[in-house]
Every structure is written in structure tokens, then in C-alpha cells.
N, CA, C and O atoms as a CHARMM CRD file, in Angstrom:
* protein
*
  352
    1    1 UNK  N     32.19200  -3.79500 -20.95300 PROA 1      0.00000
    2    1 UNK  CA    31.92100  -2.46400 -20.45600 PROA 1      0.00000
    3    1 UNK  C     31.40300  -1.61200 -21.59600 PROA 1      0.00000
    4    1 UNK  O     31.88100  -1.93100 -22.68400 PROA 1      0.00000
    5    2 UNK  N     30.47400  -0.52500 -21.61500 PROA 2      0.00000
    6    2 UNK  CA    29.88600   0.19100 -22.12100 PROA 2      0.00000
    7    2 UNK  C     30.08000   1.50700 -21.48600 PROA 2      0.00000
    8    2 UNK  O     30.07800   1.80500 -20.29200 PROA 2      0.00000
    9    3 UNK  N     30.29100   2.41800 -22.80800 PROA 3      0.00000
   10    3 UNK  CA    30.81400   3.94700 -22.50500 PROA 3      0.00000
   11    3 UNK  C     29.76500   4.70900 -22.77400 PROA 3      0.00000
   12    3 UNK  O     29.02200   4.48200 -23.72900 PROA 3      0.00000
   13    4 UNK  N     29.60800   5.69800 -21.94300 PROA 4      0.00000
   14    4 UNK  CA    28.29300   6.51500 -22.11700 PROA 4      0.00000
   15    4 UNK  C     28.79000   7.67300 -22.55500 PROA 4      0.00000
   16    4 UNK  O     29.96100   7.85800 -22.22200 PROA 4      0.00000
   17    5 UNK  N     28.36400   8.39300 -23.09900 PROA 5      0.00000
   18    5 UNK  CA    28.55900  10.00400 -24.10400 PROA 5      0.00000
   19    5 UNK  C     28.13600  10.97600 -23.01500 PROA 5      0.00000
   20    5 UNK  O     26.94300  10.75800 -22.80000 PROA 5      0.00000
   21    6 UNK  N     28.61000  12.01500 -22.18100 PROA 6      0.00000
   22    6 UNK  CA    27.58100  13.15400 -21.62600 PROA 6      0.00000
   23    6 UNK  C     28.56500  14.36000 -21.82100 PROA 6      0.00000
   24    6 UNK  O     29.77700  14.31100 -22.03100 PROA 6      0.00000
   25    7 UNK  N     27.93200  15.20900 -21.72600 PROA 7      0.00000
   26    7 UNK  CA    28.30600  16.71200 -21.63100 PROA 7      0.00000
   27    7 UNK  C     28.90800  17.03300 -20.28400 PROA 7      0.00000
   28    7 UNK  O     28.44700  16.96900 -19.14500 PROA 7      0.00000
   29    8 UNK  N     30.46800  17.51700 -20.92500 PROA 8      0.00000
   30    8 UNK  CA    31.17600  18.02800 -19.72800 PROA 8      0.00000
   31    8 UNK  C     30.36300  18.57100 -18.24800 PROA 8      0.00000
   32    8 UNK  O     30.68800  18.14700 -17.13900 PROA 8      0.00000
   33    9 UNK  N     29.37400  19.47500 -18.45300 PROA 9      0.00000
   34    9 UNK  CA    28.66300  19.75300 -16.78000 PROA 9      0.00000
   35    9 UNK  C     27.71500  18.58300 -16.73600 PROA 9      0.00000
   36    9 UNK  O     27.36200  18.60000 -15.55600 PROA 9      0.00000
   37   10 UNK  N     27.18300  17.72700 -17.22500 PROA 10     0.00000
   38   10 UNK  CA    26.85100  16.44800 -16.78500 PROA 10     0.00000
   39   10 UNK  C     28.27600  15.49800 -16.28800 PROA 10     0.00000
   40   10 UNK  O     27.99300  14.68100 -15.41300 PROA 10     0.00000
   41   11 UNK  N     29.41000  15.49700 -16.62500 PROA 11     0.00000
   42   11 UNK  CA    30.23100  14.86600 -16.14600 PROA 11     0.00000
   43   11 UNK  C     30.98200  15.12000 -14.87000 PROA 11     0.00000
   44   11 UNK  O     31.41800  14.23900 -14.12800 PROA 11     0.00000
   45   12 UNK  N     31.12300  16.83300 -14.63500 PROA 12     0.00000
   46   12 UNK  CA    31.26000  17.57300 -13.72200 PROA 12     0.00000
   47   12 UNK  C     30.67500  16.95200 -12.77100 PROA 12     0.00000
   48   12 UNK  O     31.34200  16.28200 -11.98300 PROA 12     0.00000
   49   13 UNK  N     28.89600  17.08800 -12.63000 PROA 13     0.00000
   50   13 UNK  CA    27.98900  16.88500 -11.58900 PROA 13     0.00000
   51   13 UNK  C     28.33900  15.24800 -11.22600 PROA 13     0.00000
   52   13 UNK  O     28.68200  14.79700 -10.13300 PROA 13     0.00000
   53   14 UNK  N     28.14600  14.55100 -12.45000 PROA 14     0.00000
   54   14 UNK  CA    28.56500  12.96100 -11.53900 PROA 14     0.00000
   55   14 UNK  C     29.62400  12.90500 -10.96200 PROA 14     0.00000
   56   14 UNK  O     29.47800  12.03200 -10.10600 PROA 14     0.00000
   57   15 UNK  N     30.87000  13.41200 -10.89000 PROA 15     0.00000
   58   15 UNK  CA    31.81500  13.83000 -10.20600 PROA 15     0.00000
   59   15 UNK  C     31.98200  13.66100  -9.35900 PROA 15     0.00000
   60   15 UNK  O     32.60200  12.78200  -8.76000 PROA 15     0.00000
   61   16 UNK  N     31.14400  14.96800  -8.94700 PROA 16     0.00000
   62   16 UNK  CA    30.97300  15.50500  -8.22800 PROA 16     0.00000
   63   16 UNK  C     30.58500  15.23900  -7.02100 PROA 16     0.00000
   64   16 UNK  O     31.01100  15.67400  -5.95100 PROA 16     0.00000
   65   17 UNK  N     29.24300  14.04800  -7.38500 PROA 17     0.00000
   66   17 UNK  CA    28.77000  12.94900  -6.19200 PROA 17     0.00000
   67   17 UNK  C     29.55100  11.92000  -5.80000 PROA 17     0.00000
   68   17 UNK  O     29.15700  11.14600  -4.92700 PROA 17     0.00000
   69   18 UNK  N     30.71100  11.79100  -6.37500 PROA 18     0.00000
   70   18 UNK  CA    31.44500  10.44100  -6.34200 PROA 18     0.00000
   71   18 UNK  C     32.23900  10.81200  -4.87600 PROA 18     0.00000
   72   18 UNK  O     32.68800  11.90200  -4.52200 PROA 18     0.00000
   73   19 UNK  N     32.24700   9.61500  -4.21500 PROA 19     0.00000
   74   19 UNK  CA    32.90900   9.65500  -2.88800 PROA 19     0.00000
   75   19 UNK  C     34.55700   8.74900  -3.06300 PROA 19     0.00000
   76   19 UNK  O     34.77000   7.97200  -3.99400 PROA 19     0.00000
   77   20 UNK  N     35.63600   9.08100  -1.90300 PROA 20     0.00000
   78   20 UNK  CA    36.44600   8.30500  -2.79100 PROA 20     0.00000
   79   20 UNK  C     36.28500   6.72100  -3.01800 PROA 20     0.00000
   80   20 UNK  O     35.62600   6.08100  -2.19800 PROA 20     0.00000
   81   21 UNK  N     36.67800   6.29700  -3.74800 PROA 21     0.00000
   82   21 UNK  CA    36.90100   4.82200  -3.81500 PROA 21     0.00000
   83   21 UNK  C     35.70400   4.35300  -5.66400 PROA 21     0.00000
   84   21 UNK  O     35.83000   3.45700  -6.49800 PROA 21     0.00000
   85   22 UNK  N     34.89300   5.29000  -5.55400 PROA 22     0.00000
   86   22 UNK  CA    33.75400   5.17200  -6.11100 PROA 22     0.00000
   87   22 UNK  C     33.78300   5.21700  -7.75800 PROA 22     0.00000
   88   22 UNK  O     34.44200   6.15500  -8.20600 PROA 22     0.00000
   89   23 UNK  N     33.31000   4.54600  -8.50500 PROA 23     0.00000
   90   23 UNK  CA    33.01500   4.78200  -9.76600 PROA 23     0.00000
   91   23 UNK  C     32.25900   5.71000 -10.32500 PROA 23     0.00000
   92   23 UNK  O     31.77700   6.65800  -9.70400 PROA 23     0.00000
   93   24 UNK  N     32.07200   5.43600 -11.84300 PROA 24     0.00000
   94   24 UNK  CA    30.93700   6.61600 -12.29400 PROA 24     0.00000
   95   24 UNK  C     29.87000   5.67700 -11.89500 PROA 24     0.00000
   96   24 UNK  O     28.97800   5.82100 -11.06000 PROA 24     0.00000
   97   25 UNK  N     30.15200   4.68500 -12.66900 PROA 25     0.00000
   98   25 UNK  CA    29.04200   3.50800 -12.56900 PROA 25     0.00000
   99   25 UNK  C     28.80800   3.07800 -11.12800 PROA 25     0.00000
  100   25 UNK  O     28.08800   2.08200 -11.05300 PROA 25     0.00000
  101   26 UNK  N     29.15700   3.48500 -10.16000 PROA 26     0.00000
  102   26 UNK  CA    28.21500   3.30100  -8.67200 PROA 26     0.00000
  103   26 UNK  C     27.72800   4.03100  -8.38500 PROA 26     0.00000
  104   26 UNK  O     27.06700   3.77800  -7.37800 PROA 26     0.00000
  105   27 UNK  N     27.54600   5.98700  -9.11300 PROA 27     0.00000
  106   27 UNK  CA    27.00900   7.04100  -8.83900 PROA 27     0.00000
  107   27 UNK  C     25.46200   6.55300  -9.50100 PROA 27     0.00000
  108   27 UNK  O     24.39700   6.58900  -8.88500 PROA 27     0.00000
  109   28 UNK  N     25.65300   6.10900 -10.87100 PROA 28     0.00000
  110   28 UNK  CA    25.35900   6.07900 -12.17400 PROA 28     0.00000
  111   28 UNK  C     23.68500   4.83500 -10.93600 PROA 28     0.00000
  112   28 UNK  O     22.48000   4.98600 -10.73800 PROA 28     0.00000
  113   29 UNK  N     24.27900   4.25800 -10.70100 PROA 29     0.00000
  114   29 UNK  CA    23.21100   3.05700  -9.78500 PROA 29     0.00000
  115   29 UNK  C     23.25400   4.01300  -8.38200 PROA 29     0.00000
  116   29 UNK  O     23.42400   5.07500  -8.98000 PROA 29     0.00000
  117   30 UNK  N     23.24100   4.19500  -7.73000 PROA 30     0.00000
  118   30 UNK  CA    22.74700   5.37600  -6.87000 PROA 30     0.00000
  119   30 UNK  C     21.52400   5.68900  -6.75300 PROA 30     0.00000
  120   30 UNK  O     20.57700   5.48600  -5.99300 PROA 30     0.00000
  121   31 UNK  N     21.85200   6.41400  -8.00400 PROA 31     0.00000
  122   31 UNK  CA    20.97100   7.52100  -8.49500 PROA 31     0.00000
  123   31 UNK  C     19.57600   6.82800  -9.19000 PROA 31     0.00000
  124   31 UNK  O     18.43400   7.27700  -9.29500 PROA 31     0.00000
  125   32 UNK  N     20.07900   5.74200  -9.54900 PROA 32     0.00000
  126   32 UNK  CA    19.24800   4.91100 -10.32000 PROA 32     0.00000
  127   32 UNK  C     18.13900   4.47200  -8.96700 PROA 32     0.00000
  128   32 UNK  O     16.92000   4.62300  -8.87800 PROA 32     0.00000
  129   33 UNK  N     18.80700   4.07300  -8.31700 PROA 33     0.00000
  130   33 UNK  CA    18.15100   3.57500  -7.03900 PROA 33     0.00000
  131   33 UNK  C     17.43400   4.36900  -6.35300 PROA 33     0.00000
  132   33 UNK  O     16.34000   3.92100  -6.01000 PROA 33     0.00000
  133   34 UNK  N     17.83100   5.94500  -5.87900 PROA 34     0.00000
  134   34 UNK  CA    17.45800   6.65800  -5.36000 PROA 34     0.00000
  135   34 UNK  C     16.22400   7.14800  -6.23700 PROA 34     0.00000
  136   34 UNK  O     15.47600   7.83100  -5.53700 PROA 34     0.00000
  137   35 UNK  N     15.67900   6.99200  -7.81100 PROA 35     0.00000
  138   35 UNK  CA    15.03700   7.56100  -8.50000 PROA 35     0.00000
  139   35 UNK  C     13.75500   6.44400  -8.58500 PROA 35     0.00000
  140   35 UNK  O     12.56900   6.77600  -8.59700 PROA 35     0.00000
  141   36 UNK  N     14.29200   4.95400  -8.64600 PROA 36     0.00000
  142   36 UNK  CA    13.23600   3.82100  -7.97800 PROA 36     0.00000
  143   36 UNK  C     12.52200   4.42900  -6.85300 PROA 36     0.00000
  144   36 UNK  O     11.32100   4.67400  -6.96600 PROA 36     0.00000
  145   37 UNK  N     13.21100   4.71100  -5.69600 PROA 37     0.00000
  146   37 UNK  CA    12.82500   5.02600  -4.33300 PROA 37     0.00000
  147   37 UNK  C     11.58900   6.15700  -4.71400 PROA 37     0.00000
  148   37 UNK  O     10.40400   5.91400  -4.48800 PROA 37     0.00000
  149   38 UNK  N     11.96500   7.15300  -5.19500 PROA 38     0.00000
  150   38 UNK  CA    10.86000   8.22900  -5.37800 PROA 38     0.00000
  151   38 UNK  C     10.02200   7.60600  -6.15300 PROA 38     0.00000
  152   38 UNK  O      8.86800   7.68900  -5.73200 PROA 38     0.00000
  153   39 UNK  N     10.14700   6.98300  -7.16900 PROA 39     0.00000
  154   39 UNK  CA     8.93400   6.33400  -7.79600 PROA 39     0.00000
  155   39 UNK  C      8.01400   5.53300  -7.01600 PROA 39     0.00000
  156   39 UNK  O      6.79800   5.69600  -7.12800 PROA 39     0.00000
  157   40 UNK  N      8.61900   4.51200  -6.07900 PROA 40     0.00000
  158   40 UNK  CA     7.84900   3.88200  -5.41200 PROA 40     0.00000
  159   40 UNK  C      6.87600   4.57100  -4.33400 PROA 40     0.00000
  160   40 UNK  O      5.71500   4.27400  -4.05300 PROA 40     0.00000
  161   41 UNK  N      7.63400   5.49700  -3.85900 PROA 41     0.00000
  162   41 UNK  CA     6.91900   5.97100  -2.76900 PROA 41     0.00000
  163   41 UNK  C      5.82500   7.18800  -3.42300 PROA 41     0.00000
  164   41 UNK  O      4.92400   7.66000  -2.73000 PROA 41     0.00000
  165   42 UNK  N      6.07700   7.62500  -4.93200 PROA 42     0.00000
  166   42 UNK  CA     4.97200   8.50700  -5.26000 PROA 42     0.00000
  167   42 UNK  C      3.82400   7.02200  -5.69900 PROA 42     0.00000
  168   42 UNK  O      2.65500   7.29400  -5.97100 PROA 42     0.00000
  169   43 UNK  N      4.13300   6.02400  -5.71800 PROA 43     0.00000
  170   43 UNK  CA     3.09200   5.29200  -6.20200 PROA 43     0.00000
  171   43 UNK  C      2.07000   5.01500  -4.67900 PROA 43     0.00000
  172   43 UNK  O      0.88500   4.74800  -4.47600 PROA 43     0.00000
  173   44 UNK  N      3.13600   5.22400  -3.92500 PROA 44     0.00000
  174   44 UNK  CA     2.63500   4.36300  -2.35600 PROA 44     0.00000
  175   44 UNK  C      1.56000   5.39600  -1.86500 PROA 44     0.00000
  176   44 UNK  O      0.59000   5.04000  -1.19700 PROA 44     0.00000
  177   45 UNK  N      1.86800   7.15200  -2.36500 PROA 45     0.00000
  178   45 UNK  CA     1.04200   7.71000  -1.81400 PROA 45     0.00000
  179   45 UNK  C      0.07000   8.24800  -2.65100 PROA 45     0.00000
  180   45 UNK  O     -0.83600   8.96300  -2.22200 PROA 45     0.00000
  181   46 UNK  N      0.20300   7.95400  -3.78800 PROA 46     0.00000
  182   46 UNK  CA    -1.14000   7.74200  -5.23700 PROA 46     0.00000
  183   46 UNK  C     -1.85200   6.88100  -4.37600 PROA 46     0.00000
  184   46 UNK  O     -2.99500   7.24000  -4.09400 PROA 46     0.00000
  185   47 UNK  N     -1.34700   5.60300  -3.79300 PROA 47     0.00000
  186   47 UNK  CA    -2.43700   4.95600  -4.16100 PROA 47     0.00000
  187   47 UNK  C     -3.42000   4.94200  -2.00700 PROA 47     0.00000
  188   47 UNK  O     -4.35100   4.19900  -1.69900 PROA 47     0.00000
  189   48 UNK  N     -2.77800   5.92400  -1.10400 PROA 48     0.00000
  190   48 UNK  CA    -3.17000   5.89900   0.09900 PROA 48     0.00000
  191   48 UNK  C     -3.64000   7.02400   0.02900 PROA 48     0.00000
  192   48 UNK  O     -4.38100   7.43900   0.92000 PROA 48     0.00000
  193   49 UNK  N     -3.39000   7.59800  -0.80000 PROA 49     0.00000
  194   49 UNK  CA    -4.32600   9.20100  -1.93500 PROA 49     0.00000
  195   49 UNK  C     -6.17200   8.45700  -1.73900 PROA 49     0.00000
  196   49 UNK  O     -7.12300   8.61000  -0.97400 PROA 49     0.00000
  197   50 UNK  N     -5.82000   7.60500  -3.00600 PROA 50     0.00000
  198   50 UNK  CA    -6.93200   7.14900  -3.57300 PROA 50     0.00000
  199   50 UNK  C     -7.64300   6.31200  -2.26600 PROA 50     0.00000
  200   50 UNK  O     -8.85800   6.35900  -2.07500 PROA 50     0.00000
  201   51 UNK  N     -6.85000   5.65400  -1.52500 PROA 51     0.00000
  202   51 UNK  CA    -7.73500   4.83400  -0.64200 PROA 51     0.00000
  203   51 UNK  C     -8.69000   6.11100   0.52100 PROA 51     0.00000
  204   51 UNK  O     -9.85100   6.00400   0.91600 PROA 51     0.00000
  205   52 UNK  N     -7.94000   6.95900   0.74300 PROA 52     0.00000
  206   52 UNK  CA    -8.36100   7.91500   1.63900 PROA 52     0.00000
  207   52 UNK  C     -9.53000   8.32400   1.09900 PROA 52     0.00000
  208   52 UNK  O    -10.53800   8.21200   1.79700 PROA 52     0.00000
  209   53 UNK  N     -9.60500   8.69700   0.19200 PROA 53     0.00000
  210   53 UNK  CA   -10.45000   9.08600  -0.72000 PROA 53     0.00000
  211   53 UNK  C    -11.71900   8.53400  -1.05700 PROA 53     0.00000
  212   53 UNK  O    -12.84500   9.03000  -1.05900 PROA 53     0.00000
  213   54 UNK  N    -11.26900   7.34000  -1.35600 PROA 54     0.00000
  214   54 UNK  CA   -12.50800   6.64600  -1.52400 PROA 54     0.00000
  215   54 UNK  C    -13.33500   6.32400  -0.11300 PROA 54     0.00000
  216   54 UNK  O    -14.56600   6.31600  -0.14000 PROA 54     0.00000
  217   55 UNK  N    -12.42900   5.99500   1.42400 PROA 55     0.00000
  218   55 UNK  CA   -12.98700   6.04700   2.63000 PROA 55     0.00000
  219   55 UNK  C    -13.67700   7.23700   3.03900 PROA 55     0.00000
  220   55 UNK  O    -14.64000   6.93000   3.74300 PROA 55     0.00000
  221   56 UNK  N    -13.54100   8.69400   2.84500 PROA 56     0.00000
  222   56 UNK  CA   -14.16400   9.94100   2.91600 PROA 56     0.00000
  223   56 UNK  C    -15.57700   9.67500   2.05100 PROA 56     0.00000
  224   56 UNK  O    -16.67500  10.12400   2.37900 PROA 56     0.00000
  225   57 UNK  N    -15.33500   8.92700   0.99100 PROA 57     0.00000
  226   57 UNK  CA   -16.55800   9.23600  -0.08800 PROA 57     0.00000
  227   57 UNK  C    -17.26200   7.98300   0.48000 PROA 57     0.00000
  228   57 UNK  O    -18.45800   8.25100   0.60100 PROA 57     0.00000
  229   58 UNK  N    -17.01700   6.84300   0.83800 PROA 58     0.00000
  230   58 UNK  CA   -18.07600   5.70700   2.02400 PROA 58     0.00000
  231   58 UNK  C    -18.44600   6.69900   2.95300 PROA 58     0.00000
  232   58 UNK  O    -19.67200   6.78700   3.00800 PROA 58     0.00000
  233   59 UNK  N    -17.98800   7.31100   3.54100 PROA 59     0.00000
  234   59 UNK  CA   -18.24400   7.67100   5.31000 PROA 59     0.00000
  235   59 UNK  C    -19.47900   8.68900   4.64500 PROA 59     0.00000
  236   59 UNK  O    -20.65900   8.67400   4.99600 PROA 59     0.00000
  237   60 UNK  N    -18.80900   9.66000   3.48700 PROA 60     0.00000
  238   60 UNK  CA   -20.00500  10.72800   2.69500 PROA 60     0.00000
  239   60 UNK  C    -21.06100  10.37000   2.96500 PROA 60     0.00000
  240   60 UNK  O    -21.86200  10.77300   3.80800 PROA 60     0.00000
  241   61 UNK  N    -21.13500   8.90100   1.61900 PROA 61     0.00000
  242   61 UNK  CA   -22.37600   8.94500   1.22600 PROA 61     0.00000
  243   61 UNK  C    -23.27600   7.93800   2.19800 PROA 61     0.00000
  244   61 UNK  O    -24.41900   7.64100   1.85400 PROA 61     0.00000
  245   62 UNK  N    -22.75100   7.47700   3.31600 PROA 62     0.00000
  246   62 UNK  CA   -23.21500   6.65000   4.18400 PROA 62     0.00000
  247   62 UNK  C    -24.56400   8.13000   5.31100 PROA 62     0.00000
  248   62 UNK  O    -25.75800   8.16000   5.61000 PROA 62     0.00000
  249   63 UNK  N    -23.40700   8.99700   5.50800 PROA 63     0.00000
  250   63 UNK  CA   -23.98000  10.12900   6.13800 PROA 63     0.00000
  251   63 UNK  C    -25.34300  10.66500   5.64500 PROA 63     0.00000
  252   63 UNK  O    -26.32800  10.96600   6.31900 PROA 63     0.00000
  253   64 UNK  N    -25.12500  10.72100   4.02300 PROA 64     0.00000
  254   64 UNK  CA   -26.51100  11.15700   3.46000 PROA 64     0.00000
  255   64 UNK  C    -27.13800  10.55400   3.04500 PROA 64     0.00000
  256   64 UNK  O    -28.06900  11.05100   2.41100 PROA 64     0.00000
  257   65 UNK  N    -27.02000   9.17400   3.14300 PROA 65     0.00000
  258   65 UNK  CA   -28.33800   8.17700   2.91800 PROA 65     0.00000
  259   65 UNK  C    -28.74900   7.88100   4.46300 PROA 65     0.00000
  260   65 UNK  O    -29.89100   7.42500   4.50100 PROA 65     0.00000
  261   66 UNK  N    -28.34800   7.96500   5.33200 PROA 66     0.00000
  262   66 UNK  CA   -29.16600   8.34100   6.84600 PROA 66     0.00000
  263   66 UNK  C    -30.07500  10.22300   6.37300 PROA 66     0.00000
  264   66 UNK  O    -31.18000  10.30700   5.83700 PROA 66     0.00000
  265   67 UNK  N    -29.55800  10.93700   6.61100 PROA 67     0.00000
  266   67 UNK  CA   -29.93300  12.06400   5.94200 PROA 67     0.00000
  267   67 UNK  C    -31.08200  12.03300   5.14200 PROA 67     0.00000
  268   67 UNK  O    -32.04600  12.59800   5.66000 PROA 67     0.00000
  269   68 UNK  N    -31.29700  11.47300   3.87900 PROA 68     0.00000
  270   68 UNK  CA   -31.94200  11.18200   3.21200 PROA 68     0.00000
  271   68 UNK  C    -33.14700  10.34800   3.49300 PROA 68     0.00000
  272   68 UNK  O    -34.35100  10.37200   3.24100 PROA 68     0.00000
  273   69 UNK  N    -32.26500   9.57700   4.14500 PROA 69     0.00000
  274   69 UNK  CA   -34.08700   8.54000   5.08600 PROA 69     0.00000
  275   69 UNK  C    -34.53900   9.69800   5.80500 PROA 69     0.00000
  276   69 UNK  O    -35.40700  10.38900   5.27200 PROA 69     0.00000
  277   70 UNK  N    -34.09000  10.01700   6.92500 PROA 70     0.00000
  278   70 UNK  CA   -34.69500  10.80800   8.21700 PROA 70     0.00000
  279   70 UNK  C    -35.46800  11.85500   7.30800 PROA 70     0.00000
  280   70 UNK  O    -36.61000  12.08800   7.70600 PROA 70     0.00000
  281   71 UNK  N    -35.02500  12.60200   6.04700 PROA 71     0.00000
  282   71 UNK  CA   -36.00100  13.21700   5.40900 PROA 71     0.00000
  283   71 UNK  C    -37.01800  13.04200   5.20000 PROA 71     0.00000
  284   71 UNK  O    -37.99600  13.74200   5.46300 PROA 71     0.00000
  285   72 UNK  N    -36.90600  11.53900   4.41100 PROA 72     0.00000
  286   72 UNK  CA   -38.39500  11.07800   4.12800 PROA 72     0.00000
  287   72 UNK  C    -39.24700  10.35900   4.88600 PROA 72     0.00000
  288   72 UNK  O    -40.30200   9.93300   4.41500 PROA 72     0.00000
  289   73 UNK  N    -38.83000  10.12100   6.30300 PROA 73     0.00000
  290   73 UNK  CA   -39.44600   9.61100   7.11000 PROA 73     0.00000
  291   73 UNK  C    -40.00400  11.15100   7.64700 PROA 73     0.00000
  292   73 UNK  O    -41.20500  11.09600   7.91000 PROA 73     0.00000
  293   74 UNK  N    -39.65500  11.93700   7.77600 PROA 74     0.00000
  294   74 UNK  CA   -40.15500  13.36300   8.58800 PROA 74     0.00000
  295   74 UNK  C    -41.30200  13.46900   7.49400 PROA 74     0.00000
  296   74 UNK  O    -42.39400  13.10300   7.92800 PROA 74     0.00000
  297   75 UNK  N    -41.29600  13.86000   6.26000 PROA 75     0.00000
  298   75 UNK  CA   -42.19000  14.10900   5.54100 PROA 75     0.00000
  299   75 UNK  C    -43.13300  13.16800   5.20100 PROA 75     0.00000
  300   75 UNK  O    -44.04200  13.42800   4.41300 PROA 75     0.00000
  301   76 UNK  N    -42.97400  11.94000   5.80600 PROA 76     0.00000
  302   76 UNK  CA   -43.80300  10.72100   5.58000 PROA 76     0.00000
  303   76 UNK  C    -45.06100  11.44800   6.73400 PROA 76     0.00000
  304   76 UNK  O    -46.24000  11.73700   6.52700 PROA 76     0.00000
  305   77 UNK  N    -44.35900  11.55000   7.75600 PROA 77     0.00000
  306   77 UNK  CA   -44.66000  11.99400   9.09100 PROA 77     0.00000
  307   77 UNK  C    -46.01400  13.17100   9.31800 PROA 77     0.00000
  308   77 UNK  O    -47.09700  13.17900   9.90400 PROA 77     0.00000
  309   78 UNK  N    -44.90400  14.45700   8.15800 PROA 78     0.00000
  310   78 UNK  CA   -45.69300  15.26800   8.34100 PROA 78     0.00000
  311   78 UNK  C    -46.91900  15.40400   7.57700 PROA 78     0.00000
  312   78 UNK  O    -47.75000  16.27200   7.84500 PROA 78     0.00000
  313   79 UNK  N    -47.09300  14.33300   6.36600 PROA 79     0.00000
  314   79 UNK  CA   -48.10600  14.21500   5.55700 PROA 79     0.00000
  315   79 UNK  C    -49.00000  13.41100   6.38800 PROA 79     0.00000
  316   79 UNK  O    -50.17800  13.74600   6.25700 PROA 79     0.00000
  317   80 UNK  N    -48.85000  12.71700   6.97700 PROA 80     0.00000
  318   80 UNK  CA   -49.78700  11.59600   8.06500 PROA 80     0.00000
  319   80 UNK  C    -50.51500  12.08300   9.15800 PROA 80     0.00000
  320   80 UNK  O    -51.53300  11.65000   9.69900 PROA 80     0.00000
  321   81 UNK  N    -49.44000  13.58300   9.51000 PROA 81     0.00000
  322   81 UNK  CA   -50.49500  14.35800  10.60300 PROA 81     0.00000
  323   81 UNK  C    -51.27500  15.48400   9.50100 PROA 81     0.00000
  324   81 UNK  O    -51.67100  16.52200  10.03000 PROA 81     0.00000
  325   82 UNK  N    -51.45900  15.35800   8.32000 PROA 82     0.00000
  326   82 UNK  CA   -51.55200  16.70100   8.03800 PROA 82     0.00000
  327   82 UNK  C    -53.02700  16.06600   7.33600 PROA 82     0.00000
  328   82 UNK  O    -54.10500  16.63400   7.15900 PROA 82     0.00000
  329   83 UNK  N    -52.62300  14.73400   7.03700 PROA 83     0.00000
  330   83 UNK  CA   -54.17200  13.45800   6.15700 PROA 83     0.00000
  331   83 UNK  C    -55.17900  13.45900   7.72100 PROA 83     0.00000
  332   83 UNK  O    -56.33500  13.87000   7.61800 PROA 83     0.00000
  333   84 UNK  N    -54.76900  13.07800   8.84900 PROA 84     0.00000
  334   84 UNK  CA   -55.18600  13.22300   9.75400 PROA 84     0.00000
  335   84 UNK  C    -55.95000  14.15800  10.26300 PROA 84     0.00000
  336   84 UNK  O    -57.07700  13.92000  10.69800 PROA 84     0.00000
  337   85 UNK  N    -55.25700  15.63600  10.25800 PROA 85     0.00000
  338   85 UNK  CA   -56.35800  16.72900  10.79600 PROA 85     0.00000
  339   85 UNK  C    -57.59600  17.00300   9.58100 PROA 85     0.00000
  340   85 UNK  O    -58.75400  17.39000   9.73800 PROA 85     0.00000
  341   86 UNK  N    -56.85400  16.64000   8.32600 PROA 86     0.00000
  342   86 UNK  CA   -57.97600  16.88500   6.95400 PROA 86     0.00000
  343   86 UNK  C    -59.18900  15.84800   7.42900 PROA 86     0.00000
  344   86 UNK  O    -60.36600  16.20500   7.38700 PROA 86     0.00000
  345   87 UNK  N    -58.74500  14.40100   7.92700 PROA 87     0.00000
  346   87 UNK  CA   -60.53300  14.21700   8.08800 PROA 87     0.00000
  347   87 UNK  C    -61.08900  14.21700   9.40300 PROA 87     0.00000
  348   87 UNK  O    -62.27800  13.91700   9.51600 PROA 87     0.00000
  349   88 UNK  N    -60.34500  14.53700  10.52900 PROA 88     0.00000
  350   88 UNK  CA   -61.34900  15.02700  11.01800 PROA 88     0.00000
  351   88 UNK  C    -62.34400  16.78200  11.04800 PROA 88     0.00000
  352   88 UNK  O    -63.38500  16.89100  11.69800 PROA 88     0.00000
């Protein structure tokens, strides 16, 4: 067994969480566990962050490379009627 050093209102608060029957050392893993849990799930939504993200920026740039054609097909267009009325 290994003894940990804390400051009386740190000892207070683990205490404090302890239910009966309970150790320090089952608060002590708890907490440990409960602090995994938030880690995992800030990773889970980093990374459905990033996927979202990157699906908005496909759907984007999919939108303006249609966009971008239909431009240059209009101006293909309007130069072809415009070569047109020039010779006759």
C-alpha cells in the first residue's frame, strides 16, 4: 500500500464522496474513471467535430465546382453568341 500526502480540504472533499462501505482508494478510481470517461468522449466529439467538418467542406466545394462550371459554360455561351452576331 502507498500513502498519498493531500491537504486537509482535499481530504475533506474525498470524504466527502465516499459512500458507506467505501475507501479513499475506490473514490480515488472513481474519479479516475469518471475523468477517462470525459476524456474519451471529448476525443469522440473532436473527432465527429472534425468529420462534420470535413463533410460540410465536400458538400462546399462540390457545390462550387458545379457553380464554377455553369459559369464558364454561360460565358463560353455568351462569347459564342456574341463571335456570332460579330460576323454576320
Amino acid at each position: 500500500m502507498t500513502s498519498i500526502h493531500v491537504n486537509e480540504d482535499t481530504w475533506k472533499e474525498l470524504n466527502g464522496l465516499k459512500e458507506p462501505g467505501e475507501t479513499m482508494d475506490d473514490v480515488i478510481r472513481k474519479l479516475l474513471e469518471i475523468m477517462h470517461s470525459i476524456q474519451e468522449n471529448r476525443e469522440t466529439a473532436e473527432s465527429t467535430e472534425h468529420s462534420s467538418f470535413n463533410e460540410l467542406l465536400d458538400e462546399f466545394c462540390t457545390i462550387m465546382d458545379e457553380e464554377f462550371q455553369d459559369t464558364i459554360l454561360g460565358t463560353r455561351r455568351s462569347f459564342q453568341n456574341k463571335a456570332l452576331r460579330n460576323e454576320s
